[in-house]
Every structure is written in C-alpha cells, then in structure tokens.
CHARMM-style PDB file with segment names, atoms N, HN, CA, C and O in Angstrom:
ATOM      1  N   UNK     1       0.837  -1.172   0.000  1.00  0.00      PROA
ATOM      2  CA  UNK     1       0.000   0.000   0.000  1.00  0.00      PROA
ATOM      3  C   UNK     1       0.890   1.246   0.000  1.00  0.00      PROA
ATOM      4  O   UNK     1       1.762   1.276   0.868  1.00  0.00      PROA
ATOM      5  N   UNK     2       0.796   2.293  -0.860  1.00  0.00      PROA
ATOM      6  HN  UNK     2       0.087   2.268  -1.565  1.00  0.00      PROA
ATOM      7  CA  UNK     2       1.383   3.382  -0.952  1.00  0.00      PROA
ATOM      8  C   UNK     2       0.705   4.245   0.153  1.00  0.00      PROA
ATOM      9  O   UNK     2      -0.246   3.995   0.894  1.00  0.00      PROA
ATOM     10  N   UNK     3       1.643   5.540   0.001  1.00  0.00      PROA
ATOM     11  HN  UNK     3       2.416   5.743  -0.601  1.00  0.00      PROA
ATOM     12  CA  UNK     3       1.276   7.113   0.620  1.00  0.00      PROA
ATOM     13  C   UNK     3      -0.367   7.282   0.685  1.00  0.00      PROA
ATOM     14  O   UNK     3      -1.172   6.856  -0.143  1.00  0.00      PROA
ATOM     15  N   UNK     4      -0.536   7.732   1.422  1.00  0.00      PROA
ATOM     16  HN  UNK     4       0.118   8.078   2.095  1.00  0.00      PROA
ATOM     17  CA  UNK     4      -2.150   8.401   1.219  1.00  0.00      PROA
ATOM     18  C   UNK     4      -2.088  10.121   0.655  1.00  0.00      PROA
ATOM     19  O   UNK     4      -1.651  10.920   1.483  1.00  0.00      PROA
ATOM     20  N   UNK     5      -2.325  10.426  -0.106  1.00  0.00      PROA
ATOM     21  HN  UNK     5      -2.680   9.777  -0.779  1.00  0.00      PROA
ATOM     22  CA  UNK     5      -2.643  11.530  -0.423  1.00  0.00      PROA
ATOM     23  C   UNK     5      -3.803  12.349  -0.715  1.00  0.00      PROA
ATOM     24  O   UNK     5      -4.484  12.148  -1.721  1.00  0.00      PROA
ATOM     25  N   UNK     6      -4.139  13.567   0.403  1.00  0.00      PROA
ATOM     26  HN  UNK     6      -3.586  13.730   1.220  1.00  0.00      PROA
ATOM     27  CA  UNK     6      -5.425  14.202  -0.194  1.00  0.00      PROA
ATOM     28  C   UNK     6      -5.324  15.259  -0.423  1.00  0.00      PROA
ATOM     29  O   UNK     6      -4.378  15.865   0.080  1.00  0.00      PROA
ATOM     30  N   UNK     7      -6.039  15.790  -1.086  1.00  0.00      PROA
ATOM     31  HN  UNK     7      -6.808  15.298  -1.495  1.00  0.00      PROA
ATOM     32  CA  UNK     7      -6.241  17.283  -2.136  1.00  0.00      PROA
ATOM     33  C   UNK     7      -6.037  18.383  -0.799  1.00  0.00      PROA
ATOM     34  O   UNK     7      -5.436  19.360  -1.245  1.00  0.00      PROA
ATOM     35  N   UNK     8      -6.266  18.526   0.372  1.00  0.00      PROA
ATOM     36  HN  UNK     8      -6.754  17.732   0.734  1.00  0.00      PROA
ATOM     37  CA  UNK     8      -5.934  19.024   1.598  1.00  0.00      PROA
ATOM     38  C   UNK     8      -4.921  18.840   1.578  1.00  0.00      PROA
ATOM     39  O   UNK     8      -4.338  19.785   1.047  1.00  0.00      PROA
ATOM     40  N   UNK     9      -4.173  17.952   1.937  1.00  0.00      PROA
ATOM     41  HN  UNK     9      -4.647  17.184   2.369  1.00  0.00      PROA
ATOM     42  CA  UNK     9      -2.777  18.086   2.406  1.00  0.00      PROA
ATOM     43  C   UNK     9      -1.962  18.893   1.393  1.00  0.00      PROA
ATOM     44  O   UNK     9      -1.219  19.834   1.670  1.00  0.00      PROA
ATOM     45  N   UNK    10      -2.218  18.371   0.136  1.00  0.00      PROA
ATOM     46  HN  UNK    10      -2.822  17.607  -0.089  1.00  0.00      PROA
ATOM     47  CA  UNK    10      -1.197  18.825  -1.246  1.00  0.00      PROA
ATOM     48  C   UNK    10      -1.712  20.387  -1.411  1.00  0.00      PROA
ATOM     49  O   UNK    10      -0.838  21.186  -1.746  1.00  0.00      PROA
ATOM     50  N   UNK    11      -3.070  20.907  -1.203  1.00  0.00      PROA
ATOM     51  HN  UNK    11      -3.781  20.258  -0.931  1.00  0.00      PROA
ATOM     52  CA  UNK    11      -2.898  22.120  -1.032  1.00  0.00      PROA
ATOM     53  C   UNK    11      -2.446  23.085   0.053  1.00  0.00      PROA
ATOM     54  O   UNK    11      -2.007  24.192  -0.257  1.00  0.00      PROA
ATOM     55  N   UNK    12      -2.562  22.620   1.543  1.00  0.00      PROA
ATOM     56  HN  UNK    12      -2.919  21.720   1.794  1.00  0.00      PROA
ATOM     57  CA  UNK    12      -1.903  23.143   2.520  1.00  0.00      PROA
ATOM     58  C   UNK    12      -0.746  22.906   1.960  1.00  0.00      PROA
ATOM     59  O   UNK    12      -0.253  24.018   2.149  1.00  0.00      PROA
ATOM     60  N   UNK    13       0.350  22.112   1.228  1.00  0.00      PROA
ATOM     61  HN  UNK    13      -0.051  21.209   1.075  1.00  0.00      PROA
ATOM     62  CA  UNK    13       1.615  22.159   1.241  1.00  0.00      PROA
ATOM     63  C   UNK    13       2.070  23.568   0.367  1.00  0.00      PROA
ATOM     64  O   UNK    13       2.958  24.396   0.569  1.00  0.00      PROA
ATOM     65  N   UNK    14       0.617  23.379  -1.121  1.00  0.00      PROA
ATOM     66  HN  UNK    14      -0.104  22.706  -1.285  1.00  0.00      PROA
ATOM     67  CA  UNK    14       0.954  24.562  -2.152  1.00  0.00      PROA
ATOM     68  C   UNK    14       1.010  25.605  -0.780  1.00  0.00      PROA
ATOM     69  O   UNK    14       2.100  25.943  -0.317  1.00  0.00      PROA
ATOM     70  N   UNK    15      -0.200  26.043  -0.224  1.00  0.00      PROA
ATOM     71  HN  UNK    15      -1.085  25.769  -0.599  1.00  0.00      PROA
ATOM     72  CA  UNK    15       0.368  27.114   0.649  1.00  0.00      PROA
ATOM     73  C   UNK    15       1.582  27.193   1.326  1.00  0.00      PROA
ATOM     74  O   UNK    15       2.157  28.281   1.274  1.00  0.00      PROA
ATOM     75  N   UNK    16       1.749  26.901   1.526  1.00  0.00      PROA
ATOM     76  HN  UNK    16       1.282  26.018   1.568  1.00  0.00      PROA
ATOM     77  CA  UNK    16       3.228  27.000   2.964  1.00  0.00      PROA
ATOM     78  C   UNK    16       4.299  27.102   1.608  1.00  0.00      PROA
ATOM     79  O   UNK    16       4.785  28.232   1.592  1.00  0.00      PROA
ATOM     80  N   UNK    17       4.634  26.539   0.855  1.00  0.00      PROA
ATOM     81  HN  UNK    17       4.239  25.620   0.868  1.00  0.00      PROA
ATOM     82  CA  UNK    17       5.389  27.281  -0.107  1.00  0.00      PROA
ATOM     83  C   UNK    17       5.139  28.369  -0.717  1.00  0.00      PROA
ATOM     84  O   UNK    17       6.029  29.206  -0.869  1.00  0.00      PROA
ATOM     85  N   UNK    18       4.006  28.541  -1.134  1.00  0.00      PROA
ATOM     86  HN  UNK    18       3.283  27.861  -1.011  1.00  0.00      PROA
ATOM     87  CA  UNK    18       3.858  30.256  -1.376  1.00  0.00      PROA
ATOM     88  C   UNK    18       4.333  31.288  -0.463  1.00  0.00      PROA
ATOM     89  O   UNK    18       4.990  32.313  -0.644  1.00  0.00      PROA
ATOM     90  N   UNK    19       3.806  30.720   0.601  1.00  0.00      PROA
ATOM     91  HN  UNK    19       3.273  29.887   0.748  1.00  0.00      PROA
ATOM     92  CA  UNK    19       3.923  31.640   1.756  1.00  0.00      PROA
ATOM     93  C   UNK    19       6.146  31.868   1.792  1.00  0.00      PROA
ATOM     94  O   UNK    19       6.875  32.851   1.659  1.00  0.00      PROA
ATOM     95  N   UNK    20       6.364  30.658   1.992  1.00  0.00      PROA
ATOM     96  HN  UNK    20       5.771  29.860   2.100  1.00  0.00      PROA
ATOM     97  CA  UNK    20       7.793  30.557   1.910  1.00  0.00      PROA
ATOM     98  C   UNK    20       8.458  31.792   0.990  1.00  0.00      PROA
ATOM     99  O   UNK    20       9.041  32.827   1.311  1.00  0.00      PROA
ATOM    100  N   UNK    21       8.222  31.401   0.133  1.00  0.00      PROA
ATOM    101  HN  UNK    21       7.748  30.559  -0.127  1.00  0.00      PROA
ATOM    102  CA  UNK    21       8.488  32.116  -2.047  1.00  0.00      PROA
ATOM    103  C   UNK    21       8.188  33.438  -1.294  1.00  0.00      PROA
ATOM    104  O   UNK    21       9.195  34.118  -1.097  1.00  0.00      PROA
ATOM    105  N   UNK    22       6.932  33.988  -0.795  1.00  0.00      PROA
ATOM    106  HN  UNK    22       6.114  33.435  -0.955  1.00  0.00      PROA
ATOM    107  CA  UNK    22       6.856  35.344  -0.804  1.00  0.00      PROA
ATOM    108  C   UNK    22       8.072  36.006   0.379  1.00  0.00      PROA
ATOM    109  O   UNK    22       8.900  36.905   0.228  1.00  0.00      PROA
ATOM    110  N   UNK    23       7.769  35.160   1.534  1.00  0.00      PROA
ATOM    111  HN  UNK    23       7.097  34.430   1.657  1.00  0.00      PROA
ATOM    112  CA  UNK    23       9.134  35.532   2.230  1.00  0.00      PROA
ATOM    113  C   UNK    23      10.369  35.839   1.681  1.00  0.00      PROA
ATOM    114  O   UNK    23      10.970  36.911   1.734  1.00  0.00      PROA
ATOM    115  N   UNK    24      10.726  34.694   1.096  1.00  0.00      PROA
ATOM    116  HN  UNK    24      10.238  33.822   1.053  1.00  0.00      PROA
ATOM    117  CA  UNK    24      12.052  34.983   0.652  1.00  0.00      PROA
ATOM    118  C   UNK    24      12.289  36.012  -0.423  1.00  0.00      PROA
ATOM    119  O   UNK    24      13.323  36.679  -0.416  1.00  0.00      PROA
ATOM    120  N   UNK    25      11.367  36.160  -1.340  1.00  0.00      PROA
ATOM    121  HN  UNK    25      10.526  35.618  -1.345  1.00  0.00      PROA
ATOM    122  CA  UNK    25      11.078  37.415  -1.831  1.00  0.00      PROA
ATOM    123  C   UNK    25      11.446  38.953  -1.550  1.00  0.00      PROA
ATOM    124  O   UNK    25      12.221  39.781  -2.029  1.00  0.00      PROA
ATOM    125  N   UNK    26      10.546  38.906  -0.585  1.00  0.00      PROA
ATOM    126  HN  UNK    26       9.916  38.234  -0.196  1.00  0.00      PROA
ATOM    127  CA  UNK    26      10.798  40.075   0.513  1.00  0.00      PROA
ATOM    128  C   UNK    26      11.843  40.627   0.583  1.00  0.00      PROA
ATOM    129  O   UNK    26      12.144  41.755   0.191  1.00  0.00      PROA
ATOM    130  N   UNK    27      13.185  38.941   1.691  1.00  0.00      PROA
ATOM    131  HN  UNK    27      12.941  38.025   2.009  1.00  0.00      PROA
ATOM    132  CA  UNK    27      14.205  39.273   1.648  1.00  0.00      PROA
ATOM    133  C   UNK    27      15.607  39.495   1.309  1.00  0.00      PROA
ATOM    134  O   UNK    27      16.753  39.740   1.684  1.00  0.00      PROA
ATOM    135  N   UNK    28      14.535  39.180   0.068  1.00  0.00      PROA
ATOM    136  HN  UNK    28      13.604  38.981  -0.237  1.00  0.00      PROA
ATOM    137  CA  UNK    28      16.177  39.781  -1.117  1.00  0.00      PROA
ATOM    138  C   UNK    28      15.789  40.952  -1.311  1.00  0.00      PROA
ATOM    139  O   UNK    28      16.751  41.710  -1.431  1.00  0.00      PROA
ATOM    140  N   UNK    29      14.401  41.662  -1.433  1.00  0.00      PROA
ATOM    141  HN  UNK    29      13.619  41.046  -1.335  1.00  0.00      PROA
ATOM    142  CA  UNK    29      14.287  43.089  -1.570  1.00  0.00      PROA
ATOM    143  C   UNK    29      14.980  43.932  -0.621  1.00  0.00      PROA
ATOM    144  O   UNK    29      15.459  45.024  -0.928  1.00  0.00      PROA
ATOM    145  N   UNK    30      15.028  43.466   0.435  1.00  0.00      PROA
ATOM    146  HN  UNK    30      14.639  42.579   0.685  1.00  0.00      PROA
ATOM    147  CA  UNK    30      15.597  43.978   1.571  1.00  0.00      PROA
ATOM    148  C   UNK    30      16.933  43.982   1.423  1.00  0.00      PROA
ATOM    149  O   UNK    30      17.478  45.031   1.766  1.00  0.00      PROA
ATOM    150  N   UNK    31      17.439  43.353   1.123  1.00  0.00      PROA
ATOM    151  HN  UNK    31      16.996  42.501   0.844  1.00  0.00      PROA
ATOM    152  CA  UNK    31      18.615  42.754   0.611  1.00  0.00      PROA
ATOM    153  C   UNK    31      19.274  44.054  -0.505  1.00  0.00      PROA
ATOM    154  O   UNK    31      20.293  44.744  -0.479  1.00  0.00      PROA
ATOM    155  N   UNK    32      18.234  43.953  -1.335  1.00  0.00      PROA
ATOM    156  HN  UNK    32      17.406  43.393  -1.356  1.00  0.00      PROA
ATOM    157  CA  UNK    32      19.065  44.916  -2.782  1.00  0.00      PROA
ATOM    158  C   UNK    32      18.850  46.315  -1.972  1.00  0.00      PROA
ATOM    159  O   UNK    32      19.768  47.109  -1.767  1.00  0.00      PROA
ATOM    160  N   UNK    33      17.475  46.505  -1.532  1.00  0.00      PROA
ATOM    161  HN  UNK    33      16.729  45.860  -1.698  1.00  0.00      PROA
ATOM    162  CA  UNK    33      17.600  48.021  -0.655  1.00  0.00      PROA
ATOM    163  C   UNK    33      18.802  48.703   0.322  1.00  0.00      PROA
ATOM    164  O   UNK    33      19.224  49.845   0.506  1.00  0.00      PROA
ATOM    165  N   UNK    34      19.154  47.174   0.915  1.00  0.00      PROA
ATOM    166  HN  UNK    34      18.811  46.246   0.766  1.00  0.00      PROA
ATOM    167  CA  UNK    34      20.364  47.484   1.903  1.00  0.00      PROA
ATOM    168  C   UNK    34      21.346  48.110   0.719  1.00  0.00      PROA
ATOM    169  O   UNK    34      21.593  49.312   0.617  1.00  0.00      PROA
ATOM    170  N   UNK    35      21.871  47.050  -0.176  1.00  0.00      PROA
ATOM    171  HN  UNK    35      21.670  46.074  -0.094  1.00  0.00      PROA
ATOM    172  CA  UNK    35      23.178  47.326  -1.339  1.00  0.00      PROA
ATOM    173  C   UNK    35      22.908  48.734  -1.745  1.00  0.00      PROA
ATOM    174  O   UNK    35      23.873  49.490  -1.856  1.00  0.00      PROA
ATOM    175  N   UNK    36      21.565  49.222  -2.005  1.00  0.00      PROA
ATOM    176  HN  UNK    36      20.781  48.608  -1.915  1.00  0.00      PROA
ATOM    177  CA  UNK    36      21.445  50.639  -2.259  1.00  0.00      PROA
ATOM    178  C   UNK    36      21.073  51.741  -1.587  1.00  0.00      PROA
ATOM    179  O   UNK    36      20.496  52.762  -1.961  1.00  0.00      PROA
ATOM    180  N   UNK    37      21.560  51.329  -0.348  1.00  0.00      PROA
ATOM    181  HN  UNK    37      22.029  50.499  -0.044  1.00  0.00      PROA
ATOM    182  CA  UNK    37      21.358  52.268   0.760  1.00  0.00      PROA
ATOM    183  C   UNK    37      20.072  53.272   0.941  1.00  0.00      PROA
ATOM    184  O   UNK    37      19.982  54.343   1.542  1.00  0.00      PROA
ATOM    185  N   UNK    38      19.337  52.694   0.370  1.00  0.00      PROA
ATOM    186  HN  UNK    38      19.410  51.824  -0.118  1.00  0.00      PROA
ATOM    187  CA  UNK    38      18.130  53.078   0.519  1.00  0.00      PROA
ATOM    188  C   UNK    38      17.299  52.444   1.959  1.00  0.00      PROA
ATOM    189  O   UNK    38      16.726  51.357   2.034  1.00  0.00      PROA
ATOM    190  N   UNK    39      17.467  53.707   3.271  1.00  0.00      PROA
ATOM    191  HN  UNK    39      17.933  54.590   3.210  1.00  0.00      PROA
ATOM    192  CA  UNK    39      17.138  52.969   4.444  1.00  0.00      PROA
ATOM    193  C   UNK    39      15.318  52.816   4.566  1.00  0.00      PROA
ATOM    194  O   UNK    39      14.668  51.901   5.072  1.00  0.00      PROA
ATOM    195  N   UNK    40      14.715  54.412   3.720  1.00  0.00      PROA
ATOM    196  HN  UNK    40      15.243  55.155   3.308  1.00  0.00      PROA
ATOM    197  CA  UNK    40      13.289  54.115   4.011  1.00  0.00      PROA
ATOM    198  C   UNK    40      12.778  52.601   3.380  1.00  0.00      PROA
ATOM    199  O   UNK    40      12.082  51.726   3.896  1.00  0.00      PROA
ATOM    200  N   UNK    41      13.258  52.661   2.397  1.00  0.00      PROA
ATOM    201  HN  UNK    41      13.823  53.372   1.978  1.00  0.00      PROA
ATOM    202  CA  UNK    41      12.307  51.132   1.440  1.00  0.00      PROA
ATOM    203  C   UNK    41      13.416  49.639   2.627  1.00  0.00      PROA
ATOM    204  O   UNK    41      13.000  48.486   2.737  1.00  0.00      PROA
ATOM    205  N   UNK    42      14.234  49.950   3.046  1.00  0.00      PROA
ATOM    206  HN  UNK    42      14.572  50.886   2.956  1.00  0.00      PROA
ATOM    207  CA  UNK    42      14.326  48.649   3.469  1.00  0.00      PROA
ATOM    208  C   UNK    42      13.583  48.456   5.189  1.00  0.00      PROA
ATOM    209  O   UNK    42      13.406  47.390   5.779  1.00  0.00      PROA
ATOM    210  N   UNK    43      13.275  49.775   5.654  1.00  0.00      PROA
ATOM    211  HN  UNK    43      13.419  50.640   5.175  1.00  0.00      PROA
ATOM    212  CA  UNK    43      11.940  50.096   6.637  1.00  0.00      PROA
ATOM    213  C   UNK    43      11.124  49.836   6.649  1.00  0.00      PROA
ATOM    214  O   UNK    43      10.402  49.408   7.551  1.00  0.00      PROA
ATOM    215  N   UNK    44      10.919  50.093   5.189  1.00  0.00      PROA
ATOM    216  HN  UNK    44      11.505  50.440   4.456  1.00  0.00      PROA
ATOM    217  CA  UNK    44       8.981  49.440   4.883  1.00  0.00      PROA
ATOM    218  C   UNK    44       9.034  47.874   4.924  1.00  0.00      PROA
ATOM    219  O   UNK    44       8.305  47.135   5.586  1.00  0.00      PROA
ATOM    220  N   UNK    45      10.313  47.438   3.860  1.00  0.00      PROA
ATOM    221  HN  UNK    45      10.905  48.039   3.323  1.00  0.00      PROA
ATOM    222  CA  UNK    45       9.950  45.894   3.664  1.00  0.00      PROA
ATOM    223  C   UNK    45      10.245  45.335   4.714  1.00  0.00      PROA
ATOM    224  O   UNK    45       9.836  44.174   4.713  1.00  0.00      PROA
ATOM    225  N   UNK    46      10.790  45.628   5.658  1.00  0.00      PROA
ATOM    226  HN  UNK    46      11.122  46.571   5.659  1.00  0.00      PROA
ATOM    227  CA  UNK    46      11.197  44.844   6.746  1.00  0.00      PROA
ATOM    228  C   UNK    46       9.616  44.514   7.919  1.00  0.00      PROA
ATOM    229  O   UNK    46       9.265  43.400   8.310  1.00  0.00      PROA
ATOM    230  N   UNK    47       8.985  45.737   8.217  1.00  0.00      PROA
ATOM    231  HN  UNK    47       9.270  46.642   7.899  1.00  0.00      PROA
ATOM    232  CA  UNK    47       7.931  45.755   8.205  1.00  0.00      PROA
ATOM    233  C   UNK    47       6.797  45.063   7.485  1.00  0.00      PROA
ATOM    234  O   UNK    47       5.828  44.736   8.172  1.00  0.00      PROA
ATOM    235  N   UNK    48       6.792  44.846   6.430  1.00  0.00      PROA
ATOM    236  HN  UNK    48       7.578  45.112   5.873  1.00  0.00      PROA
ATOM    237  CA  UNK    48       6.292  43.846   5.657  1.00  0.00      PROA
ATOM    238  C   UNK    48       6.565  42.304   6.179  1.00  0.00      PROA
ATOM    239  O   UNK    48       5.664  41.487   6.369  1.00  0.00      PROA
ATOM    240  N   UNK    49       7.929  42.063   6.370  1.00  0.00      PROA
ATOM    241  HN  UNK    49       8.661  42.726   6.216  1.00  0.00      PROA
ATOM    242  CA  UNK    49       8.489  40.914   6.466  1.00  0.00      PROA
ATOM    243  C   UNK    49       7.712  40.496   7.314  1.00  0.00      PROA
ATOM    244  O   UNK    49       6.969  39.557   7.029  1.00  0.00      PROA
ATOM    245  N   UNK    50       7.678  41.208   8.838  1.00  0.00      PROA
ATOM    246  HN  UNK    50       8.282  41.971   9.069  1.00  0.00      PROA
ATOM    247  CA  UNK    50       7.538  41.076   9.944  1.00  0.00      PROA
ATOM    248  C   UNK    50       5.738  40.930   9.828  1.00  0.00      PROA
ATOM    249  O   UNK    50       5.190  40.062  10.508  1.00  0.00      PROA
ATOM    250  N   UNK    51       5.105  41.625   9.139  1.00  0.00      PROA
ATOM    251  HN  UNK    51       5.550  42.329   8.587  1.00  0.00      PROA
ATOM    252  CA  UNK    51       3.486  41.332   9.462  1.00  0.00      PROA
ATOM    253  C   UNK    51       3.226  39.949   8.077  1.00  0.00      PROA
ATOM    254  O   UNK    51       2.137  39.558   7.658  1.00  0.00      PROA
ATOM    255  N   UNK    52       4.199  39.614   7.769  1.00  0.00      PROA
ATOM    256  HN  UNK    52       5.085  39.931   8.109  1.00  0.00      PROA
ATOM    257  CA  UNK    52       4.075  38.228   6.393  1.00  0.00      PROA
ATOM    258  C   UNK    52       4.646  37.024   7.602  1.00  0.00      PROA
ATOM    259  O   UNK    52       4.293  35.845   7.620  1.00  0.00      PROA
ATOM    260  N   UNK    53       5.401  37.539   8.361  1.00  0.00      PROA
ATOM    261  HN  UNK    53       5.688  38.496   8.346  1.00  0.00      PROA
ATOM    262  CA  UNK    53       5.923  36.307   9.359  1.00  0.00      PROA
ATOM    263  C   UNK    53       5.300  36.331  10.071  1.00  0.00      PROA
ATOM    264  O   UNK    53       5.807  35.524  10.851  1.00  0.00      PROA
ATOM    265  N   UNK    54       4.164  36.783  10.660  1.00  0.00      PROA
ATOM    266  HN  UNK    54       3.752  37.438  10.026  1.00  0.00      PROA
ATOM    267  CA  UNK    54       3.306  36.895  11.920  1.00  0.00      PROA
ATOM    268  C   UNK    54       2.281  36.150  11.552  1.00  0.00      PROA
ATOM    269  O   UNK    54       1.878  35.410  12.449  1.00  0.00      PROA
ATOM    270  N   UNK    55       1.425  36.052  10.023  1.00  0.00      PROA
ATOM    271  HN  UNK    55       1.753  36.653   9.294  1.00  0.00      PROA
ATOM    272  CA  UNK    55       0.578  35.561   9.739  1.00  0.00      PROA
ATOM    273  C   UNK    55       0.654  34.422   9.077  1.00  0.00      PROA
ATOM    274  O   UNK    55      -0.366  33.932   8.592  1.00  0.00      PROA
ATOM    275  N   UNK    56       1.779  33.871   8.963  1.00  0.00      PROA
ATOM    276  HN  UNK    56       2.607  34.270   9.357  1.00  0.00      PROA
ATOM    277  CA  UNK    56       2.577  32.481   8.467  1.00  0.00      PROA
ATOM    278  C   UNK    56       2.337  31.632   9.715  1.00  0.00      PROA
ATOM    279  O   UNK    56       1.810  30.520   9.743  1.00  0.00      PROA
ATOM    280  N   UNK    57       2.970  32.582  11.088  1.00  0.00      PROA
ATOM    281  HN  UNK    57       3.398  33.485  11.065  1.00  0.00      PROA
ATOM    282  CA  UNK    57       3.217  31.649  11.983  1.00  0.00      PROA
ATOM    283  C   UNK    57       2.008  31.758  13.261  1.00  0.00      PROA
ATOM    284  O   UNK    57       1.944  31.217  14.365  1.00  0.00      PROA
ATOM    285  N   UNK    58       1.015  32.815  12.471  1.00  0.00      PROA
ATOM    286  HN  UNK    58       1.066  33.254  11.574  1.00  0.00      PROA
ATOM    287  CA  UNK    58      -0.433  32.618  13.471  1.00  0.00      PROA
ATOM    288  C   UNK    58      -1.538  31.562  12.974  1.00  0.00      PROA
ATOM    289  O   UNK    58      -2.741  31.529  13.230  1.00  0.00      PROA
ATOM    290  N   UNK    59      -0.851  30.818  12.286  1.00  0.00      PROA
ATOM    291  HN  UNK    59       0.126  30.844  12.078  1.00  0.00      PROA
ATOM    292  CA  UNK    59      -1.940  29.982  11.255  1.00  0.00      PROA
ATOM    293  C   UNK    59      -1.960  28.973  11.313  1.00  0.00      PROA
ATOM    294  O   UNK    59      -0.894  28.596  10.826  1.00  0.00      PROA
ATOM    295  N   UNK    60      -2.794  27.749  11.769  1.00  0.00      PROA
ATOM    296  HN  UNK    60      -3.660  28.054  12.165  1.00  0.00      PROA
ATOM    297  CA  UNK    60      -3.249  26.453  12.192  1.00  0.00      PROA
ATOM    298  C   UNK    60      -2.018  25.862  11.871  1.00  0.00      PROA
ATOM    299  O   UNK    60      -1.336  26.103  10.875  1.00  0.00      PROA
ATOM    300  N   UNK    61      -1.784  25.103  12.743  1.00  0.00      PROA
ATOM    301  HN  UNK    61      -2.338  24.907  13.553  1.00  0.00      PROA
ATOM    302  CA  UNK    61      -0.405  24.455  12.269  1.00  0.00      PROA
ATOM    303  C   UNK    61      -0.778  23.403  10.731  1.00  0.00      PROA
ATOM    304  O   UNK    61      -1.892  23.336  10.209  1.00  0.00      PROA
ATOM    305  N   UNK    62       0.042  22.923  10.414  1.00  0.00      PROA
ATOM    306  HN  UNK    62       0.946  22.977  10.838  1.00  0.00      PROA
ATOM    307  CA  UNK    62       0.319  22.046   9.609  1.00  0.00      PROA
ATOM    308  C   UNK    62       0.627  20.467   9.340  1.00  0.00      PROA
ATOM    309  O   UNK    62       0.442  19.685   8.408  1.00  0.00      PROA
ATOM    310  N   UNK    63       1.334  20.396  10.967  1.00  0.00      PROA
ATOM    311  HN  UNK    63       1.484  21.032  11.724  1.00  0.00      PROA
ATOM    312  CA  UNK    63       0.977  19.236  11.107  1.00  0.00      PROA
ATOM    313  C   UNK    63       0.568  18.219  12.596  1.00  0.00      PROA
ATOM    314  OT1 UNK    63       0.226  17.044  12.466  1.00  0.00      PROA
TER     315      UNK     63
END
C-alpha cells in the first residue's frame, strides 16, 4: 500500500510554499535596498516581512 494523499494536504503544502516564495522574496528586496542604501524602502519591507511572518506563523499548524 502506498502514501495516502489528499487534495488538503497537497494544497496546505501549495500554501506553505507560497507563503515561503513570498518571504524569501521580501528578503532579497531587503537585501538589494540594503546594497542601495536606501534605508526608508528597506523600513517598509522589513515591516512587511515582519506582518508576512506573523501571519505564516499565526496559522493552524500544519501538522
């Protein structure tokens, strides 16, 4: 007998990688903002980061 797989699980997984992808996203923006010393935009995204990581990790667990 193989894996069990249901359309739930495989889409909670699509989420949590999106969610991942957009993070890391973020912090390469943050990233190139730093290289260009641009402190307001790496203010904002960091801020961003921080309310994208809050609602990643306020969210029914996974497993």
């Amino acid at each position: 007998m193989g894996p069990v797989c249901s359309n739930g699980i495989v889409e909670s997984n699509q989420k949590i990688v999106a969610a991942g992808n957009e993070l890391d996203s973020i912090q390469r923006q943050i990233d190139a903002a730093k290289r260009a010393d641009d402190t307001a935009r790496v203010a904002e995204l960091s801020r961003q980061l921080e309310g994208k990581k809050n609602v990643v990790r306020g969210d029914r667990p996974y497993f």
